[in-house]
PLY file of the C-alpha trace (Angstrom):
ply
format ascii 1.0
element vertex 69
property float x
property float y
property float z
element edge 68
property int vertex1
property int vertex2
end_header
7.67 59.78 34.50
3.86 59.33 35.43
1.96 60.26 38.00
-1.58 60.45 39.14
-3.69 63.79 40.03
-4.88 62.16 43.00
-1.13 61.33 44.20
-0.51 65.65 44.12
-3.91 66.78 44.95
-4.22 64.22 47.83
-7.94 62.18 48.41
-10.86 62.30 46.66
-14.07 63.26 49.10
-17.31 63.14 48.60
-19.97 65.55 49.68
-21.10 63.94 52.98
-17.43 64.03 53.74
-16.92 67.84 53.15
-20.57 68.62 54.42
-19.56 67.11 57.69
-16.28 68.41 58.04
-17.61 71.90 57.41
-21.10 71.60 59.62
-23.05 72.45 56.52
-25.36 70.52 54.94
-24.62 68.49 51.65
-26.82 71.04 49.85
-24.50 74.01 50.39
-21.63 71.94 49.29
-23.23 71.18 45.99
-23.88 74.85 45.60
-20.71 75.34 46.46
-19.17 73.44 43.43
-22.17 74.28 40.99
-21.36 77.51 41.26
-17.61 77.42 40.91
-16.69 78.62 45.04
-15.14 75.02 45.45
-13.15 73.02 42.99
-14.88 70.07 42.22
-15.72 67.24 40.00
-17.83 64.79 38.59
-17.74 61.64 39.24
-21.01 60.85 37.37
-23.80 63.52 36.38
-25.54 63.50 40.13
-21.95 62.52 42.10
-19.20 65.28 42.85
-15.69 64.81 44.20
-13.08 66.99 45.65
-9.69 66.49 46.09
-8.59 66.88 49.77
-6.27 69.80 49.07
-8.74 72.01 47.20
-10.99 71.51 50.25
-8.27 72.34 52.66
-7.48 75.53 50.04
-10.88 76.80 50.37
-11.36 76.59 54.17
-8.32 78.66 54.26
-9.50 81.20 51.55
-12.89 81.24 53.51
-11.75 81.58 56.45
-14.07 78.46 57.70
-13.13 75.80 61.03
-13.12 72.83 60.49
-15.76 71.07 62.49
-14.54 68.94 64.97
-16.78 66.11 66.40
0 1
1 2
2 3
3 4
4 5
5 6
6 7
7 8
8 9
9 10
10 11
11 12
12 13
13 14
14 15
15 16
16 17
17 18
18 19
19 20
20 21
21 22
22 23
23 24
24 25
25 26
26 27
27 28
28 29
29 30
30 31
31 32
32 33
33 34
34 35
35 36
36 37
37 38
38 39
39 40
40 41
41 42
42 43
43 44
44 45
45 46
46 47
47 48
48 49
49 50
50 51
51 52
52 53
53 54
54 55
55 56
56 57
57 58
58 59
59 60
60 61
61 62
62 63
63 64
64 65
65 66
66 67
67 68
């Protein structure tokens, strides 16, 4: 049986997604993942991703709102 990360970890985001969803700009989120507080990835050297649920994970951990528009 296969199965893809993506299909258990929900949607890939991208930093303007996260950055907005959080209110912060796309320069914390970076810093975030550089520095190992979110779980992210690369989707090419300059380009991170995050899966949906690790997102949701940290807002919890962090105690952060989500921002709502």
């Amino acid at each position: 049986m296969s199965f893809s990360l993506s299909a258990v970890k929900g949607r890939a985001l991208r930093v303007n997604n996260v950055s907005r969803r959080f209110g912060v700009p796309e320069r914390t989120v970076r810093y975030w993942a550089e520095t190992g507080r979110l779980a992210g990835f690369r989707l090419t050297p300059k380009i991170w991703g995050f899966y949906a649920a690790d997102v949701e994970a940290f807002r919890l951990k962090r105690g952060l709102a989500p921002r709502v528009a």
